[in-house]
C-alpha positions as CSV (number, residue, x, y, z in Angstrom):
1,X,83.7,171.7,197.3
2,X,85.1,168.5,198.5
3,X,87.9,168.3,201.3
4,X,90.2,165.5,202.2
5,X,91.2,165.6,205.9
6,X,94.1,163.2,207.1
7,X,93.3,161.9,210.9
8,X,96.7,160.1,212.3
9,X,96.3,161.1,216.2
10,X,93.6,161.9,218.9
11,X,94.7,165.5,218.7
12,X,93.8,165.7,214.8
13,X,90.5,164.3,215.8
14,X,90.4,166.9,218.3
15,X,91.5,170.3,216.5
16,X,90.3,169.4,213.2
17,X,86.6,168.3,213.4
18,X,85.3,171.8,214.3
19,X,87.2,173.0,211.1
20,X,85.7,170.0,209.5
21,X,81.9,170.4,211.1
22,X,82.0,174.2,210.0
23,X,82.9,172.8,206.1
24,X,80.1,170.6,206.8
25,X,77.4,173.2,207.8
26,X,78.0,175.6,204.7
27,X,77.4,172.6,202.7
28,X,80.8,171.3,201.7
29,X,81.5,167.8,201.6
30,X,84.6,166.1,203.9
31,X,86.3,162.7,203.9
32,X,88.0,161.5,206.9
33,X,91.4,159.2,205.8
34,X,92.2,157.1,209.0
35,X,95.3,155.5,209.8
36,X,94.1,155.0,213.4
37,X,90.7,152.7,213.0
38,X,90.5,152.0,216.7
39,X,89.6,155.3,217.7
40,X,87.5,157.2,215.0
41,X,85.5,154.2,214.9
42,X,84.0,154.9,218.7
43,X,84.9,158.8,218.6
44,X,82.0,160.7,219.9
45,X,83.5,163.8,217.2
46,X,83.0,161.1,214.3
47,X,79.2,159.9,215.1
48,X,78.4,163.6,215.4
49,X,79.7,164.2,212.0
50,X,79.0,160.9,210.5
51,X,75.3,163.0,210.9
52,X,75.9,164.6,208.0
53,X,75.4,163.1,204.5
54,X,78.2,164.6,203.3
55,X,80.4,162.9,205.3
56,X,82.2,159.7,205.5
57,X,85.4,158.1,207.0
58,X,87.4,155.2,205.5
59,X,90.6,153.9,207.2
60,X,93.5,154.0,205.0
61,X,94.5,150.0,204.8
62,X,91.1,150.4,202.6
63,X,92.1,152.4,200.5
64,X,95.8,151.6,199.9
65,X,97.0,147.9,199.0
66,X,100.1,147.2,201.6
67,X,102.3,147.4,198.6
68,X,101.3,150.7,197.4
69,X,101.9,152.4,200.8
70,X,105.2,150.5,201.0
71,X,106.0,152.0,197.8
72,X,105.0,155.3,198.4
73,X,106.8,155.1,201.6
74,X,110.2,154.1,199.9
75,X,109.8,156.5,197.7
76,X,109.7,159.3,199.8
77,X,112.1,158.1,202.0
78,X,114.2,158.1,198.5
79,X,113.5,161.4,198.0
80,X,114.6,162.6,201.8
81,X,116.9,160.6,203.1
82,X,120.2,162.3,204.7
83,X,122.5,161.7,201.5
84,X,120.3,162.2,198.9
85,X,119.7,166.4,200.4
86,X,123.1,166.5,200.4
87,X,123.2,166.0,196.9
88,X,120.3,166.9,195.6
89,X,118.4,170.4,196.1
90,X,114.9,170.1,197.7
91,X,113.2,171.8,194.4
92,X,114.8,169.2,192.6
93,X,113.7,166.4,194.6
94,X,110.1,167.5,195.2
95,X,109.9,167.6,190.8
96,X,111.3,164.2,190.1
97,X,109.2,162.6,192.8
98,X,106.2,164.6,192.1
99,X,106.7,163.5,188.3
100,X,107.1,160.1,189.1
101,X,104.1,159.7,191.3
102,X,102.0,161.4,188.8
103,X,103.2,159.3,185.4
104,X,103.9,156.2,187.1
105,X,102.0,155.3,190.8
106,X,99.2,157.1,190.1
107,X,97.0,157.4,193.2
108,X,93.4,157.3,192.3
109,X,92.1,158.8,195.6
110,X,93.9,162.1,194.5
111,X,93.6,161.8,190.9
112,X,90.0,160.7,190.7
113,X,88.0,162.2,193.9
114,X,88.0,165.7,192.8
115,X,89.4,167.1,195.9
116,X,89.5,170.9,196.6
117,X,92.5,170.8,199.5
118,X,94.2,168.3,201.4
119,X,94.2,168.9,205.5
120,X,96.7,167.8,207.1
121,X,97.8,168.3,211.3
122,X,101.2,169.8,212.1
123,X,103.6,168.0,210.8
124,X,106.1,167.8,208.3
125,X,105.0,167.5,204.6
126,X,106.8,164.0,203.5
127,X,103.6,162.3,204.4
128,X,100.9,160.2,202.2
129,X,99.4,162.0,199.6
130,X,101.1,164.9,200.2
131,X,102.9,164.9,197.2
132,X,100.6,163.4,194.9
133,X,98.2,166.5,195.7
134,X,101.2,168.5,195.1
135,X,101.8,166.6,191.5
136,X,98.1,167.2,190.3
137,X,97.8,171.0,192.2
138,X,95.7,170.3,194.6
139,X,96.7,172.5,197.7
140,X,98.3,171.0,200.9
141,X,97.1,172.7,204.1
142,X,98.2,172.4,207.8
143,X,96.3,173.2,210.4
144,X,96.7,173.4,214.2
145,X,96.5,170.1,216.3
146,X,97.3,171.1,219.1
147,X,97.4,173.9,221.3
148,X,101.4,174.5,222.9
149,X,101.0,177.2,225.7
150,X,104.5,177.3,225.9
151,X,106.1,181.2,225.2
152,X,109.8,179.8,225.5
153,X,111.5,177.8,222.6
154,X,113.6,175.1,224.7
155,X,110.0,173.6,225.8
156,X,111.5,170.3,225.7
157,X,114.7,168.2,226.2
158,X,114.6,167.8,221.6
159,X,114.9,170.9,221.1
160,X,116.6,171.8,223.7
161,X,119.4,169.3,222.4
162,X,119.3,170.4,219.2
163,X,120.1,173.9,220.2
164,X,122.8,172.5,222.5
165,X,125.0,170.6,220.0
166,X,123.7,173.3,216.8
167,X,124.2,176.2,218.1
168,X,120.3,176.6,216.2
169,X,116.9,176.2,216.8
170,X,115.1,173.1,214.8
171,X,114.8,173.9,211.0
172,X,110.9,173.6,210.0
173,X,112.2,174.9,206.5
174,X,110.5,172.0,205.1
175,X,107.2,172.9,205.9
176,X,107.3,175.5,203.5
177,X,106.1,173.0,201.0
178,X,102.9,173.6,202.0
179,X,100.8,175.7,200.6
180,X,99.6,177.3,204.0
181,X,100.7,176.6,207.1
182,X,98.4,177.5,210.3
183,X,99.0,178.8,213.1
184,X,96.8,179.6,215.9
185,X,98.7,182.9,217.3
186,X,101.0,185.9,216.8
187,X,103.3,184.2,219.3
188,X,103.4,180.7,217.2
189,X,103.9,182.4,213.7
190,X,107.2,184.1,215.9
191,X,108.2,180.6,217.0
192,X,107.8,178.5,213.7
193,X,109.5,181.7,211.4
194,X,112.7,181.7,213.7
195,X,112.6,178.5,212.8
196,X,113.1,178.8,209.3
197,X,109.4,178.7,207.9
198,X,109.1,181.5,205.3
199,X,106.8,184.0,206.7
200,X,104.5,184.3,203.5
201,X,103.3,180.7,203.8
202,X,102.6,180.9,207.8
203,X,99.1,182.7,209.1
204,X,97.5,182.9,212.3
205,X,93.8,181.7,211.9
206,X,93.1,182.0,215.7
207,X,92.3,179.1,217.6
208,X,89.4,176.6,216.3
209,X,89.6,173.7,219.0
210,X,88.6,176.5,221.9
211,X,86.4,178.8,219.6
212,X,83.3,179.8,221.5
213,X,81.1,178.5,218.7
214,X,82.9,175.0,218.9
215,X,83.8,174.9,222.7
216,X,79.8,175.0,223.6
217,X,79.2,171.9,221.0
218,X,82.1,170.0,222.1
219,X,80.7,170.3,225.6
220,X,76.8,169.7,224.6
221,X,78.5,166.3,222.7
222,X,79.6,164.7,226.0
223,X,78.3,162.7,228.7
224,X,78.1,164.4,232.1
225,X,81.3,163.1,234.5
226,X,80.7,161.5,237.8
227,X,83.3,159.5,239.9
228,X,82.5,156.1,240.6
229,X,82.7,157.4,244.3
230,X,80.4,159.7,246.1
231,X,81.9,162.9,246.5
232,X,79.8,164.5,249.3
233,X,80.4,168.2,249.8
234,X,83.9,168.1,249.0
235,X,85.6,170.2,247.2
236,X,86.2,169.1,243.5
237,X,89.3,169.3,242.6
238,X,90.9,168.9,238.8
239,X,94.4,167.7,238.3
240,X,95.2,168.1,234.6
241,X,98.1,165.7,234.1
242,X,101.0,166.3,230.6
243,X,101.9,162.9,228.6
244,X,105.3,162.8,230.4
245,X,104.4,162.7,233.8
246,X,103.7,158.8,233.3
247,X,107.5,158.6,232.6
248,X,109.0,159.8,236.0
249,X,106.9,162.6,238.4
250,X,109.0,165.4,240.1
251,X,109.3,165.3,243.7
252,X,107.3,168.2,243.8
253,X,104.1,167.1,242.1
254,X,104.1,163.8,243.6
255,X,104.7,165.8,247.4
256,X,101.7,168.4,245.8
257,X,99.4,165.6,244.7
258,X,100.0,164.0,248.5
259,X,98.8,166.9,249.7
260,X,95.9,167.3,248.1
261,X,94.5,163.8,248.8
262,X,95.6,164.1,252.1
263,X,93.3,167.2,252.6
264,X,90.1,166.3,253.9
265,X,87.6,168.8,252.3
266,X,89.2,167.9,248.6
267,X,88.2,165.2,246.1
268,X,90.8,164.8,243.8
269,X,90.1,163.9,240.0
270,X,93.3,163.2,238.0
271,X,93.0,163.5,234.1
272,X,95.9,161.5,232.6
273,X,96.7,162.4,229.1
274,X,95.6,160.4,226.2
275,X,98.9,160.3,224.6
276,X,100.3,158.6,228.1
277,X,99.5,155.4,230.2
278,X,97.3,155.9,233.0
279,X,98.5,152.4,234.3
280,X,102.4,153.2,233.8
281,X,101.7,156.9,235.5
282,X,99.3,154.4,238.4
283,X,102.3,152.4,239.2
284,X,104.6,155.4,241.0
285,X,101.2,156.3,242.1
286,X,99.3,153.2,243.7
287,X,98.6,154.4,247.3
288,X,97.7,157.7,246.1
289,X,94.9,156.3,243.5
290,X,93.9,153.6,245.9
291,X,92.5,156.3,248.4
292,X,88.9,156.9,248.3
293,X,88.4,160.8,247.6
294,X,90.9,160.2,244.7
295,X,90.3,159.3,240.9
296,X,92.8,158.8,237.6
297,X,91.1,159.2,234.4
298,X,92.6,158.9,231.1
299,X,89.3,158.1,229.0
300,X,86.9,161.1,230.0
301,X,87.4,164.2,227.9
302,X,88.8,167.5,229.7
303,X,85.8,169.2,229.3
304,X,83.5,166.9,231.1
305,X,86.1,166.8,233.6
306,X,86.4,170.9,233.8
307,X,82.1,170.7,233.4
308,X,82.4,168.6,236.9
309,X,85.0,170.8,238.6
310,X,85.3,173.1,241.4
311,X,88.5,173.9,240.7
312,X,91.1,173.1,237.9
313,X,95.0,172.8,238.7
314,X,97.2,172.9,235.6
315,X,100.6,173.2,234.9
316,X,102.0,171.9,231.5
317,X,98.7,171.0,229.3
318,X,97.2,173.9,227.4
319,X,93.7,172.2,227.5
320,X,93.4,174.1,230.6
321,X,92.0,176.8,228.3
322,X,88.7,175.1,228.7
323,X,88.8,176.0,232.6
324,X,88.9,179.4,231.6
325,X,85.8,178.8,229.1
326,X,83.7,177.8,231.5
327,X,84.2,180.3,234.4
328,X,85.6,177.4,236.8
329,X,88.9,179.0,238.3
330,X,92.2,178.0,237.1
331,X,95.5,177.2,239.5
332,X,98.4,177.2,237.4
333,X,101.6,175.7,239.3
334,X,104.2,177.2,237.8
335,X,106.4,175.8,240.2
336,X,106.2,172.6,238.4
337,X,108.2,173.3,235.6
338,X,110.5,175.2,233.8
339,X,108.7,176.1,231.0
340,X,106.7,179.8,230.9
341,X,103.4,179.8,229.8
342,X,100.8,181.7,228.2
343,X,98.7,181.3,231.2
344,X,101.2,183.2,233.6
345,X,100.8,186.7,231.9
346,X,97.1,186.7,231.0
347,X,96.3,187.8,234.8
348,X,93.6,185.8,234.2
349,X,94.5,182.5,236.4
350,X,95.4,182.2,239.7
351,X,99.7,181.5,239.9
352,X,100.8,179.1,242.4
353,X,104.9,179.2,243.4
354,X,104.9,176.3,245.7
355,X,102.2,173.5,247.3
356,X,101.2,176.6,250.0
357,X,100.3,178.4,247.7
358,X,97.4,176.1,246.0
359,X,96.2,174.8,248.9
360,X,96.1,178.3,250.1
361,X,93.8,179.2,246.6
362,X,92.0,176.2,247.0
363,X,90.6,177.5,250.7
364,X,89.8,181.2,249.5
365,X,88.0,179.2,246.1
366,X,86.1,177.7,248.7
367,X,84.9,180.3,250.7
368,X,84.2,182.3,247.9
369,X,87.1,185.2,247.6
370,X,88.3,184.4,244.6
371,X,87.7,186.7,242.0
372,X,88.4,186.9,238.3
373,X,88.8,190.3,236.4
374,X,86.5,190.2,233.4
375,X,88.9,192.5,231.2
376,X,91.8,190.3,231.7
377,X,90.2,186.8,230.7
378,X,88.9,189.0,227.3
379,X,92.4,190.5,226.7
380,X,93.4,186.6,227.4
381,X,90.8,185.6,224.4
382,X,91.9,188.1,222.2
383,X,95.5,187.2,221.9
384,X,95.0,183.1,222.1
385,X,91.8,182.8,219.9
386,X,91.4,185.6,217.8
387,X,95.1,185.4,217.0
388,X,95.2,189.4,218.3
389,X,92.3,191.1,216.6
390,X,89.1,192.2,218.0
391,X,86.7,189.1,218.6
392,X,85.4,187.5,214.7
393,X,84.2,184.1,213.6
394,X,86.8,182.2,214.2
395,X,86.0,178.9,212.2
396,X,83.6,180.4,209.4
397,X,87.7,182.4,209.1
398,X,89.0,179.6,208.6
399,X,86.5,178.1,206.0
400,X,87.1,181.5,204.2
401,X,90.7,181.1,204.0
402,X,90.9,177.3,203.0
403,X,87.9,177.5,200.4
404,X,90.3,180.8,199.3
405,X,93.8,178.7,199.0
């Protein structure tokens, strides 16, 4: 069977290639359709696919004349905008444009490769090729691309506004045009049907990115981390840093960040996120990078970073998972934000309410009292991988299920 996977972001790259690898070892055959050329063509997940025979990669400006996407693109903008729904139902829409792409724009990728599914990463479905699948019945399927550790709905100043001035949460309603829509947990299927998705088209596959199976590959893929300076027997320390910290740092973190690079047992290793700047987030931070027990990366992957660690600190990215994969205790700073997380109830991390408090956890980590309870990291597992059940094959489940759709 042939699969058609759509790669628009580092976090596709990162959440769908173990889906994709797992296709490729029970002898299916993928295509990669790129709109970002300037990553997949150095990504250390695409040269260990590209080992396959049954794989390849084109970017999409390949594929597509300039005026077909621009076509396609007006089109569904037609098909969407604000005063066409409010004039037109949505079942209505969807079966003029699907009839239109079929009998007049006629996409040969869709038409002509045979495909068996489209893969998509969250998102909404008015995206390219979506509906051309759609017109010739080839199923649409969205899988996780990320992995929000967030158990509250207001996560973020959008939705909180929208709840504001709505008196609602976001409607996802429109995702329901998929024909399966993943997520990873219980807790996210809650989240996205309050939101309006119906409840037959959502499923919890468990979580693929941090599968056992996939974590250990992800890890063997990667270079081994070390800083440019020595780090003598120091404690190391990782700093795992959201996307919006570059845009303005809370008193607190910057004050908590001080004080670690200010204690003299600790080097300090700050993993910027991908989606931010490190040089915007250097900037409000200059003195504190310049000193020599610290270090801001943005390029090296979490896990080489968490493979280098002593410690992890974390309190906003759910990558921190991979702390907890490789047996390298976890601080989460909960103090930092408003937001609850996942991590806080599992029992299986170490909560810090204020800057005493992790420099407090840091000195029992290094003189060897800390202690995680084995029961409570599975129980953790359980309900973030295995979506709940008992422990299972997390990615040959999800080959099961899209080879099924």
């Amino acid at each position: 069977m042939k699969y058609l996977f759509h790669i628009d972001s580092n976090n596709d790259l990162d959440h769908l290639s173990p889906v994709a690898w797992k296709l490729l070892e029970t002898g299916h055959e993928i295509l990669y359709l790129s709109t970002i050329p300037s990553i997949t063509s150095v990504d250390y997940r695409v040269r260990f696919l590209s080992s396959f025979s049954a794989f390849s990669i084109v970017n999409e400006g390949e594929i597509f004349s300039n005026r077909y996407l621009r076509l396609s693109i007006f089109l569904r903008r037609a098909h969407f905008n604000r005063l066409v729904r409010r004039i037109i139902p949505r079942k209505t829409r969807v079966a003029i444009l699907c009839f239109i792409l079929r009998t007049f724009l006629r996409n040969y990728l869709i038409r002509e490769s045979c495909f068996d599914a489209l893969i998509y990463g969250w998102s909404e479905p008015e995206r390219q090729n979506f509906y051309d699948a759609r017109a010739y019945g080839i199923p649409n399927i969205c899988l996780p691309h990320g992995y929000p550790c967030w158990t509250n709905y207001d996560y973020n100043s959008h939705v909180k506004d929208i709840r504001e001035s709505t008196g609602r949460w976001p409607d996802f309603s429109n995702r329901n045009d998929f024909d399966v829509y993943v997520v990873q947990t219980n807790r996210h299927r809650r989240l996205v049907v309050d939101w309006g998705q119906a409840k037959q088209k959502v499923e919890a596959w468990g979580n693929a990115r941090f599968s056992m199976e996939w974590s250990e590959i992800n890890l063997q893929l990667l270079d081994k981390y070390q800083p440019p300076h020595p780090t003598d027997v120091r404690q190391k320390v990782l700093f795992l840093l959201p996307f919006n910290a570059y845009a303005g740092a809370s008193v607190d973190l910057i004050e908590l960040l001080t004080g670690l690079a200010e204690e003299p047992s600790v080097f300090l290793v700050l993993k910027g996120d991908t989606r931010g700047g490190g040089d915007s987030w250097c900037r409000w931070a200059l003195d504190l990078c310049s000193r020599p027990n610290v270090e801001l990366c943005t390029e090296t992957q979490t896990p080489s970073l968490v493979r280098w660690a002593d410690v992890v600190i974390n309190f906003a990215t759910g990558t921190a998972i991979e702390a907890l994969h490789q047996g390298k205790p976890l601080i989460h700073a909960t103090y930092l934000t408003p937001n609850v997380s996942a991590f806080e109830s599992c029992q299986a991390v170490h909560i810090a309410h204020c800057k005493e408090d992790v420099l407090r956890i840091l000195e029992e980590a290094r003189n060897g009292r800390l202690e995680t309870n084995p029961s409570n990291l599975d129980n953790y597992f359980k309900d973030e991988i295995y979506a709940g059940k008992e422990p299972f094959d997390v990615l040959q489940h999800y080959c099961d299920r899209i080879i099924l759709t």
